[in-house]
C-alpha positions as CSV (number, residue, x, y, z in Angstrom):
1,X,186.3,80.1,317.7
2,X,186.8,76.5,318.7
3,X,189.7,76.0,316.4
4,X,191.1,79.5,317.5
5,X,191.3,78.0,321.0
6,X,192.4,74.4,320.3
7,X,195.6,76.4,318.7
8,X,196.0,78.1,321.5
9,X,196.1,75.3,323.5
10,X,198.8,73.6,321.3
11,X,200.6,76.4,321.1
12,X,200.8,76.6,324.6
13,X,201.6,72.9,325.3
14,X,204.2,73.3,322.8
15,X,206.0,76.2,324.2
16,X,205.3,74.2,328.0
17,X,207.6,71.7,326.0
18,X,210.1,73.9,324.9
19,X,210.6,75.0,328.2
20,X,210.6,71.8,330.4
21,X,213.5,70.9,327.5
22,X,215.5,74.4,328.2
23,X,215.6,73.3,331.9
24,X,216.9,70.4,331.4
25,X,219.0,70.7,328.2
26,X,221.8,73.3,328.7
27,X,221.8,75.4,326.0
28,X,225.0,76.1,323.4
29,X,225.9,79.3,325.1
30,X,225.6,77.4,328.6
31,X,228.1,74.7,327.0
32,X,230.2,77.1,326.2
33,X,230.4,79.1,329.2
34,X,230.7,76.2,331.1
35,X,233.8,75.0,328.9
36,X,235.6,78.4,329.4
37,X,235.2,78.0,333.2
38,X,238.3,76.9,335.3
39,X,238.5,73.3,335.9
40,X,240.8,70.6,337.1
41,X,240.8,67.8,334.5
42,X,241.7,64.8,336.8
43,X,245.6,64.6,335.6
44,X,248.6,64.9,337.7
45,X,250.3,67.9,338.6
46,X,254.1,68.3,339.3
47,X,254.8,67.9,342.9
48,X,257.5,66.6,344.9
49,X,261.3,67.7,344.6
50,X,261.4,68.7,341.0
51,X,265.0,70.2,339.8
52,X,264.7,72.4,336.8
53,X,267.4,72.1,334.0
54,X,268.7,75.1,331.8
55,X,269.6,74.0,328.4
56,X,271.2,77.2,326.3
57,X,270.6,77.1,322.9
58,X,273.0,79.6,321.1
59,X,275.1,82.3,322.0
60,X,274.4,84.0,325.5
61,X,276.2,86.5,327.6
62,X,277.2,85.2,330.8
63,X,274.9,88.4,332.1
64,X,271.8,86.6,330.9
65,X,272.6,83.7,332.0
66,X,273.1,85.0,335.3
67,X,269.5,86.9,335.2
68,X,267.4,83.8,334.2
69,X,269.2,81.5,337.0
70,X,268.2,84.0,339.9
71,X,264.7,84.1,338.4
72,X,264.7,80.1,338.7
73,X,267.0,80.5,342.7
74,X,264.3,83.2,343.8
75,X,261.4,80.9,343.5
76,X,262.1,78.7,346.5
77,X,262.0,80.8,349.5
78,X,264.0,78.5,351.6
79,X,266.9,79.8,348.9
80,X,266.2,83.4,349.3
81,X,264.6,83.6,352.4
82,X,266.5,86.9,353.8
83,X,265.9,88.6,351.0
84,X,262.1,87.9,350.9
85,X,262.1,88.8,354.9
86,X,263.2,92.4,353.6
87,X,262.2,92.7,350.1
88,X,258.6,92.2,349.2
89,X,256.9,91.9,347.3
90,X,259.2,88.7,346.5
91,X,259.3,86.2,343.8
92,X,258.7,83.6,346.5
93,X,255.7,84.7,347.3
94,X,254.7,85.3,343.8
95,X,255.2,81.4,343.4
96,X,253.3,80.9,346.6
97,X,250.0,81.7,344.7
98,X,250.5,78.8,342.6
99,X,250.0,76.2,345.9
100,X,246.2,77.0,345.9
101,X,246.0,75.2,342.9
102,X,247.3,72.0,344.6
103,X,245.4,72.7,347.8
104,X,241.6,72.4,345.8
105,X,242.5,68.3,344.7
106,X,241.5,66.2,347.3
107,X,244.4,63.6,347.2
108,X,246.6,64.9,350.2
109,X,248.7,62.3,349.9
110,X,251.3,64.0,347.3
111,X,254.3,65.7,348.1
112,X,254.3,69.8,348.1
113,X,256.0,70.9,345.5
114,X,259.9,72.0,345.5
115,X,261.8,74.0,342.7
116,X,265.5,74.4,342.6
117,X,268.4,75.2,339.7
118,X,269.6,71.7,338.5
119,X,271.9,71.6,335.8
120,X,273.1,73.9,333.1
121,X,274.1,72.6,329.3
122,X,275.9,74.8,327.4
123,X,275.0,74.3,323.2
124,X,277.0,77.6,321.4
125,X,277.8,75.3,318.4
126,X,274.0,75.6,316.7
127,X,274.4,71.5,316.7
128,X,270.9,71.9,315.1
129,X,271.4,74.9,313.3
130,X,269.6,78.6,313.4
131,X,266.2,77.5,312.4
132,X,264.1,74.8,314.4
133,X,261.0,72.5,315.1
134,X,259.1,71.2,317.3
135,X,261.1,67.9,317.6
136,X,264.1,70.0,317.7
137,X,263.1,71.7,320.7
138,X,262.0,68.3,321.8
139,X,265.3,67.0,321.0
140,X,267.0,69.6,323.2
141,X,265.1,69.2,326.2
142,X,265.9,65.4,326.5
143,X,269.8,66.8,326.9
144,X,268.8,67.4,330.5
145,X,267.5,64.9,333.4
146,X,264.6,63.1,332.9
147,X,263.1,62.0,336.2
148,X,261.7,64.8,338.6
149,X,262.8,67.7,336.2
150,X,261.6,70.3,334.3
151,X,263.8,70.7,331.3
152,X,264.2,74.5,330.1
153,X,265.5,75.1,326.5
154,X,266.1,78.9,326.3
155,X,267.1,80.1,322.4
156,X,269.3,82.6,321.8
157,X,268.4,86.2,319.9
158,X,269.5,84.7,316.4
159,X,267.7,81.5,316.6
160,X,264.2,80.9,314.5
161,X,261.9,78.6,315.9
162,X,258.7,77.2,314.2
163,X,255.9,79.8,315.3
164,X,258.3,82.3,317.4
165,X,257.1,85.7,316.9
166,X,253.9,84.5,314.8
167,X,251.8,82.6,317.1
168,X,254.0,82.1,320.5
169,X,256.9,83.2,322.7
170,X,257.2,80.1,324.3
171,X,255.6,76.7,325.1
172,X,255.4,73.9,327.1
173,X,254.9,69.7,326.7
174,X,255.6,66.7,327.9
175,X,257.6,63.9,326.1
176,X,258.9,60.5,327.5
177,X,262.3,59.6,327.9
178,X,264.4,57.1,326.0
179,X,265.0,53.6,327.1
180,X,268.9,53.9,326.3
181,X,269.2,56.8,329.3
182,X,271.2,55.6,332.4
183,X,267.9,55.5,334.2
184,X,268.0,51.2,334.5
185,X,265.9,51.2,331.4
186,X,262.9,52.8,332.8
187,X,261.3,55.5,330.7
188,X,260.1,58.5,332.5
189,X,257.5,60.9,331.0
190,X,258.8,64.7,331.7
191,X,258.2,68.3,331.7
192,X,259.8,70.3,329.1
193,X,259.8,74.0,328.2
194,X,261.1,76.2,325.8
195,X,261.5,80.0,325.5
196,X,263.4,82.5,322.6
197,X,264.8,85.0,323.5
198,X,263.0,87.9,321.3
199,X,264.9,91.1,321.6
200,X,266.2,91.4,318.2
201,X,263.0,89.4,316.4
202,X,260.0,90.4,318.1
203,X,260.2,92.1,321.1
204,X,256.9,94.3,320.9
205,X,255.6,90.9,320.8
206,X,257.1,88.8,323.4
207,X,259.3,91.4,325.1
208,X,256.0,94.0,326.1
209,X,255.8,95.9,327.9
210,X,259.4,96.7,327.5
211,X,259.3,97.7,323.9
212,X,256.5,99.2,322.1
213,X,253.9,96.8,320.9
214,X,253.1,95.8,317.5
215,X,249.8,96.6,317.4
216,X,247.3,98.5,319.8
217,X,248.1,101.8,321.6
218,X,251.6,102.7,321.4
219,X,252.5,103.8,324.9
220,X,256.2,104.5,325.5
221,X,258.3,101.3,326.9
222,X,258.7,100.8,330.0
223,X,262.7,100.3,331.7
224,X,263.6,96.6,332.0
225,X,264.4,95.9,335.6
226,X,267.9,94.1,334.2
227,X,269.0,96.1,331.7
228,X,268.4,93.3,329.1
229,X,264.9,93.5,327.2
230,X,265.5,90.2,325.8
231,X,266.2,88.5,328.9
232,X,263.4,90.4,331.0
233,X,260.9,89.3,328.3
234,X,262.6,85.7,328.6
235,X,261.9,85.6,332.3
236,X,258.2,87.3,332.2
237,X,257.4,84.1,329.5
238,X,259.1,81.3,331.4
239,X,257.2,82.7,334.4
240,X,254.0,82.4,332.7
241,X,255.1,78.5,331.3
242,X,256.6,77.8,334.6
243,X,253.1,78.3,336.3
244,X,251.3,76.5,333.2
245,X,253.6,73.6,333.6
246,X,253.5,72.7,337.3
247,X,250.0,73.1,337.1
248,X,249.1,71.7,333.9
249,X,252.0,69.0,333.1
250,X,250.9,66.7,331.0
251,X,247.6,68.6,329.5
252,X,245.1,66.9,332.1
253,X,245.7,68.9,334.4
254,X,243.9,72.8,335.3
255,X,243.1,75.0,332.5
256,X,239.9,76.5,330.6
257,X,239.2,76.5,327.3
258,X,239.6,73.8,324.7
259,X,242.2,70.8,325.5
260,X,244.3,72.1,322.3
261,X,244.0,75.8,322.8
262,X,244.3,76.1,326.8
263,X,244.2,79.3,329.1
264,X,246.6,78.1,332.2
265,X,247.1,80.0,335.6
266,X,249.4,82.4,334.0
267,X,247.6,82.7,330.1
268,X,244.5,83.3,332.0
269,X,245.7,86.6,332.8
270,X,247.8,87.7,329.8
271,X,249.2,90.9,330.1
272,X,248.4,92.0,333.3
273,X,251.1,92.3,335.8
274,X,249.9,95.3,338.2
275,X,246.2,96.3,339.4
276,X,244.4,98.6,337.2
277,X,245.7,96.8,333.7
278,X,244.1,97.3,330.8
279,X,244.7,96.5,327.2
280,X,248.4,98.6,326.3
281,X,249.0,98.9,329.9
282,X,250.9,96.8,332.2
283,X,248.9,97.7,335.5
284,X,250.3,100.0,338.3
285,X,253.9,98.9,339.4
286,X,257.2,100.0,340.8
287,X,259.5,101.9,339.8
288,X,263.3,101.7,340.6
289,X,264.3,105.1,342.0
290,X,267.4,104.8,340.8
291,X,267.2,103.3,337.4
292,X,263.7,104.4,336.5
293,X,263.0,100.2,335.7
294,X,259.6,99.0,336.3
295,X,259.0,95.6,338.3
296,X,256.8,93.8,340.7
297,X,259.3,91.4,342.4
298,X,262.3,91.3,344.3
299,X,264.7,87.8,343.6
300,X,268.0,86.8,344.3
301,X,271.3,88.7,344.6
302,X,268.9,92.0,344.5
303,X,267.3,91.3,341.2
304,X,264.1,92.8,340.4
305,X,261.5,91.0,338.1
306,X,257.9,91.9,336.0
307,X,256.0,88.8,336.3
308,X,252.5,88.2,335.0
309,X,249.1,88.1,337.4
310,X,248.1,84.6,338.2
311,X,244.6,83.3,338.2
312,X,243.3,82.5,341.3
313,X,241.5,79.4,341.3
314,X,239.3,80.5,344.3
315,X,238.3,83.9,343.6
316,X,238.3,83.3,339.7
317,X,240.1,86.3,339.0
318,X,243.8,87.5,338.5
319,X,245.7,88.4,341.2
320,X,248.9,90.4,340.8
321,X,251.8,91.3,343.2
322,X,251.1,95.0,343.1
C-alpha cells in the first residue's frame, strides 16, 4: 500500500512538472500558429513618391496596353478623383485599404505613400528570346528607373517563363542597381515585379475566374470586364503583387507564413474578390448591364476591374470591395 501511494505521489509530481513546463513552453502547434499569424517583420515598406515603370515583354496590342496603364492611373485618387466621386466602388479606394498597413508601424516620420504611371519600354524583338529565368526577368526590370520605382515586367501570351503556369502567375523581388546607371554611382536597391500574360497558356490558372479552372468545381466563366481574359487576369495578379510589394518590399516587411513561402495582404486572401466566396466562386459582384462582365471596381476612362480582397491587418480577415 505504501509503495502504491509513493507512485502516486510521483506520478503526480511528475504530471505537476509536465504542466508548469506546458505553461511556460509553447507547444509545436502554438509555434506554428503563432508563425501563421500576421506580423510586421521590422523591414521597410515603400513609401514616399514611388513611380511605377511598365516594361513590355513581347508582342502586345495597343488595347492591353491601354487596359493595364488605367489599372496603374486609377490607383491614385488625386488622378481619378471625378470618377471615384461618382463611381464606387473605385480602385482608389480599393488601394486605400492598403494605408492601414502603414498606419500600425510606429515611425510617423515616413512619407505616405504615392503611385503614379512612370515610364513605358517597349521590347517586341524577344531580345531574350521566348523562354526565360529568373535573372532574365531580373534583367528586364533593371531597363526601368531605379530610385523610387517599382519596375513592372508584363510578358506577352507567347512567352514561357521559369514556373508560369506550374507554380505562379507572377512574382515580386527586390534587386540592386548597377553602379554604371546615371545615378552618380550610387546603387539603389528597388522593387521589381513581373506578371505573364496567361490567356493562351494557362488561363484556368492565372486568368480564374474568367475561364474555367483546372481543377475543382467547374462553374461557367464569368465575362471579363475588358473584353481581354489575358489582360483582366494580368491586372487581377499585378493587383495582388502590387499590394505584396508596397507592403512587403524587400521580404522584411508584413506577411505570415514562412520567410520563403509568404502569404502577403493580397495572397492572404486568394481567390476571394466578393463576400460570400468560397472555393470555385468568386464571391458576390457586379455585373455590367450591358455587357454581362463581372467586376468590383470602377478606374480610369470608365474601366471596370476584378480585384482580389485584401487582408486587413486590424480585423484579421479579408475585406473585399463588394
Amino acid at each position: 500500500m505504501a509503495s502504491f501511494i509513493q507512485l502516486l505521489v510521483i506520478f503526480s509530481l511528475l504530471h505537476l512538472s509536465l504542466a508548469t513546463r506546458q505553461l511556460s513552453e509553447p507547444t509545436k502547434d502554438e509555434q506554428e500558429t503563432e508563425m501563421y499569424k500576421f506580423h510586421y517583420h521590422n523591414g521597410p515598406l515603400l513609401t514616399g513618391k514611388i513611380s511605377i515603370n511598365l516594361i513590355w515583354y513581347g508582342k502586345f496590342k495597343p488595347t492591353q496596353r491601354a487596359i493595364i496603364s488605367d489599372f496603374i492611373t486609377s490607383l491614385s485618387s488625386s488622378t481619378s478623383k471625378s470618377a471615384a466621386a461618382i463611381n464606387q466602388p473605385s480602385v482608389a479606394t480599393w488601394w486605400e485599404a492598403t494605408e492601414k498597413y502603414f498606419s500600425l508601424l510606429k515611425s510617423k516620420k515616413a512619407s505616405p505613400l504615392f503611385l503614379s504611371l512612370g515610364n513605358q519600354i517597349l521590347d517586341e524583338s524577344y531580345s531574350l528570346g521566348k523562354s526565360l529565368k529568373d535573372k532574365h526577368i531580373k534583367q528586364l526590370a533593371a531597363k526601368g528607373d531605379k530610385k523610387n520605382a517599382i519596375n513592372i515586367v508584363l510578358t506577352a501570351a507567347d512567352v514561357a517563363v521559369e514556373g508560369f503556369c506550374s507554380s505562379r502567375c507572377g512574382t515580386h523581388g527586390s534587386s540592386l542597381s548597377s553602379k554604371n546607371t546615371p545615378s552618380k554611382g550610387k546603387i539603389y536597391k528597388f522593387a521589381y515585379i513581373w506578371v505573364g500574360n496567361s490567356e493562351t497558356q494557362c488561363a484556368g490558372q492565372c486568368a480564374w475566374p474568367f475561364h474555367q479552372p483546372i481543377y475543382g468545381p467547374q462553374a461557367p466563366a464569368l465575362v471579363a470586364p475588358n473584353n481581354d481574359v489575358g489582360s483582366d487576369g494580368m491586372v487581377m495578379n499585378l493587383a495582388s503583387l502590387l499590394a505584396g510589394t508596397v507592403t512587403n518590399p524587400f521580404g522584411n516587411g508584413y506577411y505570415q507564413g514562412p520567410a520563403d513561402a509568404p502569404l502577403e495582404a493580397a495572397s492572404a486572401c486568394t481567390g476571394v474578390y466578393g463576400s460570400g466566396a468560397y472555393p470555385g466562386y468568386a464571391g458576390n459582384l457586379l455585373v455590367d448591364p450591358t455587357t454581362g462582365a463581372s467586376y468590383n471596381a470602377h478606374g480610369a476612362n470608365g474601366r471596370k476591374f476584378l480585384l482580389p480582397a485584401l487582408f486587413d491587418p486590424s480585423t484579421s480577415s479579408c475585406s473585399t470591395l463588394v
